[in-house]
N, C-alpha and C positions, 0 to 999 in steps of 0.2 A: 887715320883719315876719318872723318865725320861721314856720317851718312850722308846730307846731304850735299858735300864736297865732291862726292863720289859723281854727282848727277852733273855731267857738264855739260856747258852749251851745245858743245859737238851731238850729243844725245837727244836733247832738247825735243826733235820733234821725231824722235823714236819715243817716247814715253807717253803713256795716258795712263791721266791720272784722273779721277772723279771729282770734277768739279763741284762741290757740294757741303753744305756745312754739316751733313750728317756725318756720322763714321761710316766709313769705308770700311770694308775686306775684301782680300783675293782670296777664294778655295781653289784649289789647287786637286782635280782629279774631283770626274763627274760619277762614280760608284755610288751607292746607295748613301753610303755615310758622306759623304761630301753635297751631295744631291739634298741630304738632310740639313746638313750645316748651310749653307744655303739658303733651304726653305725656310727654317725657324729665322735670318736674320734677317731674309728680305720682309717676312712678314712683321718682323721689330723695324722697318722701315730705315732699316740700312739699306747703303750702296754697294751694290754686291755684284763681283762679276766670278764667271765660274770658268778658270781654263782645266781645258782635256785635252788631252794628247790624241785620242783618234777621232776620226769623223764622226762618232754615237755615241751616246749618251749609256749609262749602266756600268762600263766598267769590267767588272769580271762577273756582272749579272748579264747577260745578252741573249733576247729571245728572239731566234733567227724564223724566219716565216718562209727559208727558197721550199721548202716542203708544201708551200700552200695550206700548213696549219702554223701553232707555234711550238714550236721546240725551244726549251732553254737549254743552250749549251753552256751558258754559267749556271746560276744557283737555281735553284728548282724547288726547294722544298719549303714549306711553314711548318713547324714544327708544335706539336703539343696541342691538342685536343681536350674541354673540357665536355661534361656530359650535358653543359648548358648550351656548351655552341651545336648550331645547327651543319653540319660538317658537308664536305664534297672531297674528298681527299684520294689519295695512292700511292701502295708500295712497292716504293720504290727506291731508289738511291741518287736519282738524278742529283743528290747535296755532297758528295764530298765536294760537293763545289764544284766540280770542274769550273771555278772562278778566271775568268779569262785576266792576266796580266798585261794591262794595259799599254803596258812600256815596253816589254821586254817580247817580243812576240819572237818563237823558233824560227818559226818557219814561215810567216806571214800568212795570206792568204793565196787560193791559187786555184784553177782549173786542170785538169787531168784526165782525160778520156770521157770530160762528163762527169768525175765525181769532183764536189766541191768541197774543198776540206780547209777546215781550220786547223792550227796547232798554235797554243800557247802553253808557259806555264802559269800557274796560276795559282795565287796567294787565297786559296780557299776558305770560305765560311758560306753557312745554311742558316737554313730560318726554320729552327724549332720552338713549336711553342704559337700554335692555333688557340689557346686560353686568350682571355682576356686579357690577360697580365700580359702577352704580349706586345712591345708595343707600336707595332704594326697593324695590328689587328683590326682598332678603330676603323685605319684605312682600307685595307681591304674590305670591311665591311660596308661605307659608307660606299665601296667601288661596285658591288655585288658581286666580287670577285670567287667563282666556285673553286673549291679545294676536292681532292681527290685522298679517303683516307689509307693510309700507307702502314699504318702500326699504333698501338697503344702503348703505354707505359711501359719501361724496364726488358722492352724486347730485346734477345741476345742477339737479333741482327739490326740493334739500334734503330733505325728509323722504315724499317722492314719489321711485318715479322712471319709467322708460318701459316700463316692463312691461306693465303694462293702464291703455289710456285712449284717449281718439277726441278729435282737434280738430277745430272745424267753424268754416267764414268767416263773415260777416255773412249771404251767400245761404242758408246750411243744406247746404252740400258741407260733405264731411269731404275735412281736411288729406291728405294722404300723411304717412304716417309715414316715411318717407324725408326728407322736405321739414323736420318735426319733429326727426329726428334730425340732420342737416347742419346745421341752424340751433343745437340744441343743440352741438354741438362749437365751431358759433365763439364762440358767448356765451360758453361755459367760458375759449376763448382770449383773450374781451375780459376778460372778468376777473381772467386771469392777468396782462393787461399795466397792469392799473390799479395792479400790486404796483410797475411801476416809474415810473409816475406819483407813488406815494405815497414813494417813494423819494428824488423829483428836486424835490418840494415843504418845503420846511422849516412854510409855512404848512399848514392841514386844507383840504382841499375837500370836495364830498358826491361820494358816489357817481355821482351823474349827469354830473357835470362831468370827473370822471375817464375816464368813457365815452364822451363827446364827446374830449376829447382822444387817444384810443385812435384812435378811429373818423377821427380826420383823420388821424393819421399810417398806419394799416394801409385802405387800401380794400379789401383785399381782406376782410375782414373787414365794409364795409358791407353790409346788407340790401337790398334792392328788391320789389317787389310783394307777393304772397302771404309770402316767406321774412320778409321786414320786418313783418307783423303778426304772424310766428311769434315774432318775435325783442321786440315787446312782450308777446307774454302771457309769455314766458320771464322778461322785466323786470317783468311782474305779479303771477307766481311770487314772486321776488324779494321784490317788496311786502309781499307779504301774510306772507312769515315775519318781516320785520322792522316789520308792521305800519303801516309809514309810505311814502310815498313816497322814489323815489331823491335826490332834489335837498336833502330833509331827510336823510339818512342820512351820518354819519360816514366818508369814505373812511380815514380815520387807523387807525379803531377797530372799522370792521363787521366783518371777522372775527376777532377776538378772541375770541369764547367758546369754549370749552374744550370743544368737543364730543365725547361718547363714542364708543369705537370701536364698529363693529357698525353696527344699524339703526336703522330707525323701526318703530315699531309703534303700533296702535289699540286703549286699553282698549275690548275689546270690551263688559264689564257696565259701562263706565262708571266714573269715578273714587269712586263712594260709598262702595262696599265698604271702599275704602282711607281711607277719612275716617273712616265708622261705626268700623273696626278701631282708630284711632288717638285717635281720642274716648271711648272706654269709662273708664267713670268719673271723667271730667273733670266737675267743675261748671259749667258753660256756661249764660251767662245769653243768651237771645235778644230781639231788640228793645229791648237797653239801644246806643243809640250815644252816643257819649261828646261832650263839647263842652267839656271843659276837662283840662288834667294838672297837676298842683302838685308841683315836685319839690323836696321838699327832703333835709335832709344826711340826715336816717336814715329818711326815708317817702317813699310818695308817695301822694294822693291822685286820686284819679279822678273826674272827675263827668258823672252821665250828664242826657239832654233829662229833666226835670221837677225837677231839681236834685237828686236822689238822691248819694250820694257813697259811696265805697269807698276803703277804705285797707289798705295793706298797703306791706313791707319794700321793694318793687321793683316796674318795671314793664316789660313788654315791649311793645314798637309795631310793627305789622307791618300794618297798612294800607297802601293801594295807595298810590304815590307821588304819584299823582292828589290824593287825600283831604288830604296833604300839601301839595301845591302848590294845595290849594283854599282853605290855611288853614280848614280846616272843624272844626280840631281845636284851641283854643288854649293856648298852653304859657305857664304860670309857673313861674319867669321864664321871658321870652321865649330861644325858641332863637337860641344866638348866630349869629353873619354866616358864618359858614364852614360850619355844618347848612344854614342855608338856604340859602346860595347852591350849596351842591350836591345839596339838593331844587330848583333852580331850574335847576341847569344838566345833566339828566338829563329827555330826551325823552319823552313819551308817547303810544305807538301806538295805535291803534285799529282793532279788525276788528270785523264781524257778521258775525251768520249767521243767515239764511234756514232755517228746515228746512220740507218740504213731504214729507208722508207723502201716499201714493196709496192706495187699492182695488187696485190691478191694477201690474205693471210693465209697462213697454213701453217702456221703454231696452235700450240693451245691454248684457252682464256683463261692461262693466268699471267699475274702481275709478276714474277721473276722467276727467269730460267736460268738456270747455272749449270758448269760444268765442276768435278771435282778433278783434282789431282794429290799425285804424291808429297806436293808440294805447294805452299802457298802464292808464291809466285807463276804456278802454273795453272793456278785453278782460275778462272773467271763467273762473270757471269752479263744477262743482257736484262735489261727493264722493257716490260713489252706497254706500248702507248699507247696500243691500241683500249686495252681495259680501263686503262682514265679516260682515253679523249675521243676515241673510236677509230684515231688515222693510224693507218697499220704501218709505225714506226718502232724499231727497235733500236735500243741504245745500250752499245757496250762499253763497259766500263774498265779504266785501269788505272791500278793508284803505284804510288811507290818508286822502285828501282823499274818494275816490269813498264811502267809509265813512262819512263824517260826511254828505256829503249825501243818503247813505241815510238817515241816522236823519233830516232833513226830513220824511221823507213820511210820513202815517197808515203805521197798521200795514198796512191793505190795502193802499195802495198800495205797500207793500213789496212785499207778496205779488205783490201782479199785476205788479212789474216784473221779478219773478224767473220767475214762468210767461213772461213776453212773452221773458228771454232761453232758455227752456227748450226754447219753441215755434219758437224759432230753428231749434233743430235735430231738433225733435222735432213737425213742425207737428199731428201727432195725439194730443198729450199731453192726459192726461185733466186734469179738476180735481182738486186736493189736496183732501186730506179736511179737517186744520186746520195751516194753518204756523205755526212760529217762530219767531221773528227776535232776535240778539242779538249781542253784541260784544266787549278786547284787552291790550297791554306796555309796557316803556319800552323806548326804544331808546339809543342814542349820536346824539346831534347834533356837527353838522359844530363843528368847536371846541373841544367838550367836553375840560375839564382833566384829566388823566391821575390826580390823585389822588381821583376822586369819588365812586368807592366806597367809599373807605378812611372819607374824609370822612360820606357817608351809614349808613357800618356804626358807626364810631365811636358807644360810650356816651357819657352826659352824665348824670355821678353814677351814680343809679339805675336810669336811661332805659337799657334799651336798645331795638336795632331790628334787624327781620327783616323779612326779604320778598323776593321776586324779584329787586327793584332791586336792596339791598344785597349782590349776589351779585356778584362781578367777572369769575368766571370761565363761570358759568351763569345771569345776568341773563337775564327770558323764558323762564325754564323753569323746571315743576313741579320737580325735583327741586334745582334750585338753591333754589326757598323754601320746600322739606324743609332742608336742609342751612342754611341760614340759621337757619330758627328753632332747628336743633340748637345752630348754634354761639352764638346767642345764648342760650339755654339754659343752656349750659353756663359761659358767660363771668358772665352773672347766677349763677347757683351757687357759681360760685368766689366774686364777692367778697362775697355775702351768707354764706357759710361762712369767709371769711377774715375778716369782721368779727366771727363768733361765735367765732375762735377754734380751731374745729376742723374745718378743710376736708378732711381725708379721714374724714370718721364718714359724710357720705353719698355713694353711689357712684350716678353715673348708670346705670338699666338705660332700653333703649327694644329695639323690637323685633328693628333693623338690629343689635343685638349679640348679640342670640341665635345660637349656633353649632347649635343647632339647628335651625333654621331655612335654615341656609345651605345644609344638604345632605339635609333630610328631600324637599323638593319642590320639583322642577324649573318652570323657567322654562317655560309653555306659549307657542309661538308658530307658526304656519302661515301660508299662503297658499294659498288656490284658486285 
């Protein structure tokens, strides 16, 4: 059946289509990368409509304000600090994303004695990389948006590092920071020797396995008592930037992303600013989520839940890879063996997060408190917001396997197992006023085929796609699914312009190309 044979009268006035002789696209999911994809083609003076599955705009970015400040319970961080930018930054970790999945929500939302809590999963990426070379950067600049700095280059707790923070045992003794730092140098040296593990294997192991083999040839490099619980929260550090467990993680592939030089830093107002900027006068329809895409040789249709339907020249997909691998979205025709199998063979992480606002503080003024354990999955720890933003909110964090069986519990019960490990070390901690709880990225599994991004980035016809995942070099990070929907943007453009014939009559403007911008205002970034 022809594409438009498909369209019958009966339909007729379910369908809008953009009456207009420009090309058309439908973006599909309002996330950063799609919000990008968007911006660059509205500003090429395309017809652009943007449907999103929830009532807001961001996606798995979401900067919740019921605290009376902002808190992001998705992405949180810029990543990469150079000595030229003028910084505002903090460390912290609010980035393993806890990127909320837009589609696929656990547990929805809900009220409970007063605490308000989210739970998703979530296809997480962060925004590292505060440099210039970021390409976000512009924007925030041009926003005067302040960053909070969180770590410099090559930190062992990635986007953290040992500057201000207190560990405390199971008993509610704090660590020695001594005991902290000797056990940080050898993790760095077990992970420098996993490069020649990964070396002496033709087949992929995961990361954990690579660690075990380190760990029997160097003892001196083994842990014992107190140092061996340092040396799991260090492995649950780990965790929680790749979102997953080590035994699931790619020893082939985990470090391959393309991280910028410089730091980390914490949007301190929150990622909205940089969404509301990037959204202005885009059409954005909310609570249309989609459940069908029809592509054929010169349209595509779209359909959303009550059977509504949109057509236009082109379409961009930049849903989480989740939403993908849920099949929740169905393609005519079906995507071929080679789209799926690398939506199938690309990992997906998961973090929450806890946040608990107080009355009063009565912690100390540093940026991360953690607890250790005998075990990685048991170790935690909380990012205190107070030291970025001055509101005395705490955020605890959980990646992996221990993530999922957070989302098991009622929302209270979240709450309360976040206070019971706060009281750990804080046995006169008062009660929160109202917590939040929410959740993550994809990652690399152990095996994963070396061509999967290409594979996943790859158009089909009209189709294209954007999003964190499709990123190969900044997969898990905010500005990897900026630069994705660019470049999907811009590849959609070309051949909707090479079919009219005249592909240089429109020029992509977006705001990373304004030169004035690059040098009107500085990067803000500090530390207290």
């Amino acid at each position: 059946m022809e594409f438009k044979d498909s369209i019958s009268d009966a339909f007729a006035s379910c369908i809008e289509r953009q009456q207009s002789s420009k090309p058309s696209v439908i973006v599909i999911g309002s996330g950063i990368s799609g919000i990008a994809a968007a911006h660059i083609l509205n500003n090429a003076d395309f017809e652009v409509v943007l449907l999103e599955s929830r009532d807001r705009i961001g996606g798995r970015i979401h900067t919740n304000y019921s605290f009376g400040c902002p808190v992001d319970m998705g992405a949180s961080w810029q990543g990469h600090y150079d000595e030229d930018c003028h910084l505002w930054s903090f460390s912290q970790y609010l980035v393993a994303m806890a990127l909320v999945m837009r589609y696929a929500p656990l547990h929805g939302t809900s009220s409970v004695n007063g605490f308000f809590s989210l739970k998703f999963m979530i296809v997480p990426p962060v925004l590292h990389g505060v440099c210039n070379e970021n390409p976000l950067a512009p924007l925030i600049r041009h926003l005067g948006l302040a960053l909070y700095r969180t770590s410099g280059d090559n930190s062992v707790l990635y986007d953290h590092d040992l500057e201000s923070y207190m560990l405390f045992d199971k008993e509610g003794h704090q660590v020695p920071q001594q005991i902290v730092i000797e056990v940080g140098e050898a993790f760095k040296k077990i992970l420098k020797e996993t490069e020649k593990v990964r070396d002496e294997n033709h087949h992929d192991l995961s990361v954990l396995q690579a660690i075990s083999v380190v760990l029997e040839r160097h003892q001196e490099l083994r842990q014992e008592g107190l140092a061996y619980e340092v040396l799991q929260w260090y492995i649950c550090r780990m965790e929680a930037w790749f979102a997953a467990d080590l035994d699931m993680i790619s020893l082939k592939n985990w470090d391959e992303e393309n991280v910028l030089t410089g730091g980390h830093g914490l949007m301190v107002e929150g990622y909205y600013p940089v969404l509301k900027a990037l959204s202005k006068d885009i059409d954005i329809r909310l609570n249309h989520r989609v459940t069908r895409i029809s592509n054929g040789p010169n349209e595509v249709m779209v359909t959303i839940e009550g059977g509504r339907k949109f057509v236009a020249d082109a379409a961009i997909i930049t849903v989480p890879i989740g939403v993908l691998k849920a099949n929740l979205i169905e393609f005519e025709p079906k995507l071929p063996e080679w789209k799926v199998s690398a939506i199938s063979d690309l990992g997906m992480g998961n973090e929450n997060k806890i946040a608990l606002r107080f009355d009063n503080v009565f912690w100390p003024n540093v940026e991360l408190l953690g607890t250790v354990a005998p075990t990685s999955y048991s170790c935690g720890y909380f990012l205190n917001l107070h030291k970025a933003t001055g509101h005395p909110v705490l955020v605890y964090m959980a990646a992996g396997r221990f993530a999922y069986d957070l989302e098991k519990l009622s929302e209270e019960a979240a709450a309360n197992f976040a206070m019971l490990q706060l009281k750990k070390m804080f046995p006169e901690a008062t009660e929160p006023v109202n917590p939040n709880s929410l959740g993550c990225y994809s990652y690399d599994v152990v095996g994963k085929p070396t061509d999967i991004y290409d594979r996943l980035r790859a158009p089909l016809g009209n189709l294209f796609f954007g999003g964190e995942a499709v990123s190969m070099e900044n997969q898990g990070s905010v500005h990897g699914a900026y630069s994705s929907g660019v470049t999907a943007a811009e590849n959609c453009r070309k051949l909707l312009m090479e079919k009219r014939g005249f592909l240089e009559k429109f020029q992509i403007l977006s705001i990373s190309d304004d030169a004035i911008l690059e040098a009107a205002f500085p990067l803000q970034i500090s530390r207290m």
